[in-house]
C-alpha positions as CSV (number, residue, x, y, z in Angstrom):
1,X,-22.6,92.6,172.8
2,X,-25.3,90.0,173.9
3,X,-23.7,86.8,176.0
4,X,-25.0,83.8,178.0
5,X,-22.9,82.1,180.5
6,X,-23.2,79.0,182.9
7,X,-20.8,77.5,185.6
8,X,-22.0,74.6,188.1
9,X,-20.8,75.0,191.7
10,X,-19.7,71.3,190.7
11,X,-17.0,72.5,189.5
12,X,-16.3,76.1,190.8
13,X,-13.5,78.7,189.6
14,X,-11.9,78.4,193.3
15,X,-12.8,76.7,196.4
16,X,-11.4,78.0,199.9
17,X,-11.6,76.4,203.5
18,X,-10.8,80.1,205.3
19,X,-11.3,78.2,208.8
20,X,-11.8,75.1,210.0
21,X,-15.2,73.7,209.5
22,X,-16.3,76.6,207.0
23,X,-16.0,76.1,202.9
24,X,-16.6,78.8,200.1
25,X,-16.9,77.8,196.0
26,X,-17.0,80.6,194.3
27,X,-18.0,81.1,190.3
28,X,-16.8,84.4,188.5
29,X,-18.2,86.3,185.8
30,X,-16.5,89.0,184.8
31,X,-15.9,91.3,188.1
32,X,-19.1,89.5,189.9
33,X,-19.0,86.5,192.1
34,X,-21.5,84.2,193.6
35,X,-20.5,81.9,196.5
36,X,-21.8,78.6,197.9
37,X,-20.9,78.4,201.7
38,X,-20.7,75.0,203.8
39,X,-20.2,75.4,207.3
40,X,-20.1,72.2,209.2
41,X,-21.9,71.4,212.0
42,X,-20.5,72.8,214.9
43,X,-18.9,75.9,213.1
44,X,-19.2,79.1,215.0
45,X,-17.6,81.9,213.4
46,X,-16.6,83.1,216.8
47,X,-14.3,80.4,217.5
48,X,-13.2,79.2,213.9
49,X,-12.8,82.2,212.2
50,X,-12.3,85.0,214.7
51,X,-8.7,83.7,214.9
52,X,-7.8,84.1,211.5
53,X,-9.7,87.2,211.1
54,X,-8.3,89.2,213.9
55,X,-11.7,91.2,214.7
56,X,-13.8,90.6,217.8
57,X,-16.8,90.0,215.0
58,X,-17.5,89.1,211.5
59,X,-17.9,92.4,209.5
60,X,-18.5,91.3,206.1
61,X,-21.7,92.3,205.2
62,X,-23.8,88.9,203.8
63,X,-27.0,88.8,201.5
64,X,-27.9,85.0,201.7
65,X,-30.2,82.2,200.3
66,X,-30.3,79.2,202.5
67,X,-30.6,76.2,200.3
68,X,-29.9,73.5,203.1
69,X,-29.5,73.3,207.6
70,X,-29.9,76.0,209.9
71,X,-27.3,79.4,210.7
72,X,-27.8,81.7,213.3
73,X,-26.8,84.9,213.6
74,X,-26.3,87.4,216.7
75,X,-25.7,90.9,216.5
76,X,-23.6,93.4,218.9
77,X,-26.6,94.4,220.2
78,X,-28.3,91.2,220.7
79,X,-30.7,91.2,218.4
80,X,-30.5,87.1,217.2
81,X,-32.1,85.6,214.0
82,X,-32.4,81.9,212.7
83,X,-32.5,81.3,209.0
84,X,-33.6,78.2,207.3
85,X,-34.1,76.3,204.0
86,X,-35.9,79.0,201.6
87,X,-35.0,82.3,203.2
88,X,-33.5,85.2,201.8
89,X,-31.4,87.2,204.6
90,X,-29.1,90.3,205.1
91,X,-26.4,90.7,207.9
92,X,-25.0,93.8,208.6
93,X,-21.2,94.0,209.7
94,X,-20.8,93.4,213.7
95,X,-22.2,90.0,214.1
96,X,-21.4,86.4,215.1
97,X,-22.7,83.3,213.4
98,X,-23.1,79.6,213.9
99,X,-24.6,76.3,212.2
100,X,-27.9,75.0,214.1
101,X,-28.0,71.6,214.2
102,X,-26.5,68.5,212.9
103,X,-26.4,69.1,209.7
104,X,-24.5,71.2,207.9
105,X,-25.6,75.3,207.1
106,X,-25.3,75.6,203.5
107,X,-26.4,79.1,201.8
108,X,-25.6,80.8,198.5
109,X,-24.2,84.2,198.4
110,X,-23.5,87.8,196.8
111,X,-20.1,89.1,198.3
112,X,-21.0,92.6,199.1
């Protein structure tokens, strides 16, 4: 059965704020989402969502597009990488994150 579908992140299926300083719209198709994510300036997963969490680091795995700001990520074992505007990025489990800048860190992404 051939379909075509569109949603708007506009007007998205559900929004969350999971921590302070940190919003996710998500649009649903079928069993597959895709997530917008706005974290603030000043959000550092490490202090706004490590407490709600309840792991010493983030361990969802991302795959990202940046579409606006800075984020920053620094894995267990040091190894620390800044993505911007236009680039396409992967982040293992066992890693902390954080917004560079003053303006807000805004990326679209796959839930893995």
């Amino acid at each position: 059965m051939e379909e075509i579908a569109k949603k708007n992140f506009n007007s998205p299926d559900e929004t969350a704020a999971p921590a302070e300083k940190l919003t996710v719209d998500t649009v649903t198709f079928g069993d597959k989402k895709f997530q917008k994510i706005t974290a603030e300036p000043g959000w550092k997963w490490s202090e706004h969502v490590k407490p709600v969490a309840g792991t010493e680091n983030c361990e969802k795995h991302h795959l990202l597009y940046m579409i606006s700001g800075k984020l920053a990520s620094r894995m267990t074992d040091g190894k620390e990488e800044e993505f911007e505007v236009g680039d396409v990025g992967e982040i293992s489990p066992g890693h902390d994150g954080w917004t560079v800048g003053n303006e807000p860190a805004i990326w679209l992404e796959i839930p893995q």
